[in-house]
C-alpha positions, -999 to 999 in steps of 0.1 A, spaced: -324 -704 588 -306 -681 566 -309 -641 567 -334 -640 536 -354 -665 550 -357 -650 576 -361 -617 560 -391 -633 540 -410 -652 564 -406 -682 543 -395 -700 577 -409 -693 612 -440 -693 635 -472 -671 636 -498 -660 660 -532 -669 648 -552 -644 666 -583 -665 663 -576 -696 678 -549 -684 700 -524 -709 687 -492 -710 668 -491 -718 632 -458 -731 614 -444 -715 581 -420 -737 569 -417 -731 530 -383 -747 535 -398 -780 533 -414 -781 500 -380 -790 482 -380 -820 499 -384 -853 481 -413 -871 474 -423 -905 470 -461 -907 490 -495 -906 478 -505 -875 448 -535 -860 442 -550 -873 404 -558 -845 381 -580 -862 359 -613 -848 351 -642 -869 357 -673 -860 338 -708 -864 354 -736 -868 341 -767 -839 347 -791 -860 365 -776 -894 384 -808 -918 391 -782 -937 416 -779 -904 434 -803 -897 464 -801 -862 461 -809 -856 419 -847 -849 418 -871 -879 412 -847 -903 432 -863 -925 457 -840 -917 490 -823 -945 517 -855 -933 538 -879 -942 513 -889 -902 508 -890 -899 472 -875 -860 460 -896 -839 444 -887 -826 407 -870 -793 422 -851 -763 406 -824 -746 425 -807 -748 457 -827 -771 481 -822 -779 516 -835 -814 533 -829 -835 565 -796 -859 566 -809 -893 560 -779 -905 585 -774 -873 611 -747 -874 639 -766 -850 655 -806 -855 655 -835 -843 678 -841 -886 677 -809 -892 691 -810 -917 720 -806 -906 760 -780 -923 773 -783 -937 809 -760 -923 835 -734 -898 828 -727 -881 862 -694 -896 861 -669 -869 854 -646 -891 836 -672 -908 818 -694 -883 811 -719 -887 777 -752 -870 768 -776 -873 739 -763 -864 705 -790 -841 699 -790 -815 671 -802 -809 635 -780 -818 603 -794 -806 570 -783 -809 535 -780 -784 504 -783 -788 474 -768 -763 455 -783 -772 421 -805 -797 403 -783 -807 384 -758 -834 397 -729 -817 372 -733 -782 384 -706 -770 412 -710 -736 431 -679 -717 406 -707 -731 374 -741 -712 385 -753 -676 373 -746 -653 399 -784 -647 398 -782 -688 413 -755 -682 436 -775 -657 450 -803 -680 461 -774 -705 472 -769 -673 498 -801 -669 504 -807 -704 516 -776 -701 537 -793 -672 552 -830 -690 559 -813 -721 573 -792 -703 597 -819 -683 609 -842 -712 608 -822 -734 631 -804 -707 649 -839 -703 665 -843 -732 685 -834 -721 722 -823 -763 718 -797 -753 696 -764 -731 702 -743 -730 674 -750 -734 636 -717 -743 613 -726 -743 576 -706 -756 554 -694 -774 523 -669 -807 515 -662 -807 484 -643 -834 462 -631 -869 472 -600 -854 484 -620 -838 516 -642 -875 519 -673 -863 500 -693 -893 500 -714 -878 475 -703 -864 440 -737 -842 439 -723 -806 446 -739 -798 480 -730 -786 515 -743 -796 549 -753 -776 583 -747 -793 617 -768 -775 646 -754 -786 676 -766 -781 710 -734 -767 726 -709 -743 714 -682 -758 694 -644 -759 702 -635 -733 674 -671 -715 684 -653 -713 724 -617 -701 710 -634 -678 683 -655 -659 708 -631 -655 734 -602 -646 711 -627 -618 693 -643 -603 729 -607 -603 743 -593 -580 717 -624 -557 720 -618 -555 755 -579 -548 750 -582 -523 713 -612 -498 727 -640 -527 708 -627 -528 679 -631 -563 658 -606 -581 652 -608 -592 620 -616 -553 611 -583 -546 620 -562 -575 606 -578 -556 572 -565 -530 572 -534 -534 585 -502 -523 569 -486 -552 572 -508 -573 556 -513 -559 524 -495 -585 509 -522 -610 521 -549 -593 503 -566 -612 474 -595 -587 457 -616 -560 478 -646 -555 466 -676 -524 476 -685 -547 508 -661 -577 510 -624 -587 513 -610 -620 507 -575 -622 525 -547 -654 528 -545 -651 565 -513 -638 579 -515 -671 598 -531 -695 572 -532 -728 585 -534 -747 553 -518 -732 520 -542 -717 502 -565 -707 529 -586 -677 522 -609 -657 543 -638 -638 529 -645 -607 555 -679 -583 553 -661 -547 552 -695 -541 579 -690 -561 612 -717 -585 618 -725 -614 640 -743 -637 616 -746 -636 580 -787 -634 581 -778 -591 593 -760 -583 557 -779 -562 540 -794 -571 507 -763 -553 489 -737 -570 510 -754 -607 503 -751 -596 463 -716 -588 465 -707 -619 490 -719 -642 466 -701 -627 441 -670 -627 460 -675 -662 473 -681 -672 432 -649 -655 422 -626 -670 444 -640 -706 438 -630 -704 402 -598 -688 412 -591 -723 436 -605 -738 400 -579 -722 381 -550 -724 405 -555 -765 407 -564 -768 369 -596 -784 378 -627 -786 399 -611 -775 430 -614 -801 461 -620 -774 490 -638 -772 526 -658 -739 531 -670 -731 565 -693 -702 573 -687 -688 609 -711 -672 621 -712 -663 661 -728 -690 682 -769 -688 692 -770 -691 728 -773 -656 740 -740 -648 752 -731 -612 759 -700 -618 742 -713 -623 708 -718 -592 699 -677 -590 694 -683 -619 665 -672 -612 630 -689 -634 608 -667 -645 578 -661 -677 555 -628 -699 556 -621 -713 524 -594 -746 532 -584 -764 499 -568 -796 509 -538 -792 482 -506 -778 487 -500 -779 453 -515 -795 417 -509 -829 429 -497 -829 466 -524 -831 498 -522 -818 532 -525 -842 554 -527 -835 591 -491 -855 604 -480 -870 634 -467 -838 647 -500 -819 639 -522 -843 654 -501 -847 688 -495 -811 693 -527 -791 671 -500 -770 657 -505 -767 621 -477 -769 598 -481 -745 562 -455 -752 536 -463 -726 517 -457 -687 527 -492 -670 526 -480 -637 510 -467 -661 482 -501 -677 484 -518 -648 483 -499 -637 448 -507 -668 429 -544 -663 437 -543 -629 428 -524 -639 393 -553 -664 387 -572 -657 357 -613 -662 364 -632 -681 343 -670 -676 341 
């Protein structure tokens, strides 16, 4: 590593406070060459109604339900759940080493739109409000169930993340157990309370000096950072100004402004990439099972586009997979100023 690498942080490895794990920055590789797969660019155009598509209205579903001529966003059971209150018991599993229980849970799906051709960056913001508002009834919904202990919605968008459905929607998994991020979030969060007086830890990492350079817009209630850690390239975290556990205690104001925030930055990722954006969103909101220790939770939303570039994907390596130590290519503060240089289409 040279001095102004070094100087830069285009090379070396960062803390994520979240997950407690170290992150790799190594910008330094992106100049080498490349000969493996590339992302196509090309812009498919859909149709506004698909009758081969079992989530357009009128459609006759692979359960036989037939959906109703509906307008909006609309949630409905997953006609093939990995988690489902049906889910078979297992016999045994008081071997320690072989240990298995019932897959039991809820997965829903939501639709964000009627219309098969309509992706979250394309509705009103009078739409993308009651896209927020169904996160909000869902999570509070299945958060409910004293069966149930964490509820991760979220949204796979493009072929470039698997979407086996080109019908812009996202999905919520309700599982009966806290999660592996859930365990690392909540611990990471209660033990900087603990440690900084109970302040949250995502409150700080916001306004921190340090991190200006990360920041992508602030708006009256939200902030939408690169994390000083990002784990893929152009990463972005969306953070309520307010703490809060869950997203279902925002205020009516704060939900207004998050879906505005959430909107804007989608067409940014639309912009960047020079089409419509592949990306994963995840919503984390604090688990449902009661713990003291939630109440140290900041709920925010992870934004991970799969690109590294307009034509390159990120795909987890040997290294990765063996150790669960991310390497970025990109530097986020570098990130962070292309997104803000985007131009936002409506």
């Amino acid at each position: 590593m040279n001095d102004s690498e070094a100087a830069t942080g285009n090379w070396e490895r960062r803390w994520h406070p979240l997950l407690e794990q170290w992150v790799i920055i190594a910008a330094n590789t992106t100049a080498r060459p490349w000969s493996g797969l590339t992302a196509e660019r090309k812009v498919e155009v859909q149709p506004a109604h698909d009758a081969n598509c079992y989530l357009c209205p009128g459609v006759t579903r692979a359960n036989g339900e037939v959906n109703p001529d509906y307008i909006g966003p609309r949630a409905m059971d997953n006609d093939f759940p990995s988690l489902a209150v049906h889910a078979p018991r297992p016999n045994g599993g008081s071997d320690s080493l072989l240990r298995r229980e019932a897959a039991l849970g809820r997965c829903r799906v939501l639709c964000w739109s009627e219309q098969h051709n309509v992706t979250l960056p394309d509705l009103s913001i009078e739409q993308m409000r009651k896209v927020v508002d169904l996160w909000c009834e869902e999570h509070k919904t299945l958060s409910a169930d004293p069966a149930i202990k964490q509820v991760l919605v979220f949204e796979n968008k493009g072929v470039e993340v698997g979407a086996s459905n080109l019908h812009p929607h996202g999905q919520i998994y309700a599982y009966p157990f806290v999660t592996d991020h859930g365990r690392r979030m909540r611990g990471s969060q209660t033990k900087y309370a603990a440690e900084n007086n109970n302040q949250s830890l995502l409150g700080d990492l916001l306004v921190h000096p340090d991190c200006a350079a990360n920041l992508v817009e602030q708006s009256s209630h939200c902030s939408v950072i690169v994390p000083f850690s990002a784990r893929f390239s152009y990463e972005t975290w969306i953070i309520p100004h307010r703490k809060v556990a869950m997203i279902s205690d925002l205020t009516d104001e704060e939900l207004t402004d998050l879906a505005g925030v959430y909107q804007r930055q989608a067409r940014r990722y639309d912009g960047l990439f020079q089409r419509s954006a592949p990306n994963i969103t995840l919503l984390h909101n604090a688990p449902c099972d009661n713990s003291a220790e939630n109440e140290h939770w900041h709920f925010h939303i992870a934004m991970q586009p799969p690109l590294r570039d307009l034509e390159k994907v990120k795909f987890l390596a040997g290294a990765e997979a063996g150790s669960n130590n991310i390497v970025n290519p990109l530097q986020p503060e570098i990130a962070a100023e292309q997104l803000r240089n985007c131009v936002i289409h409506s």
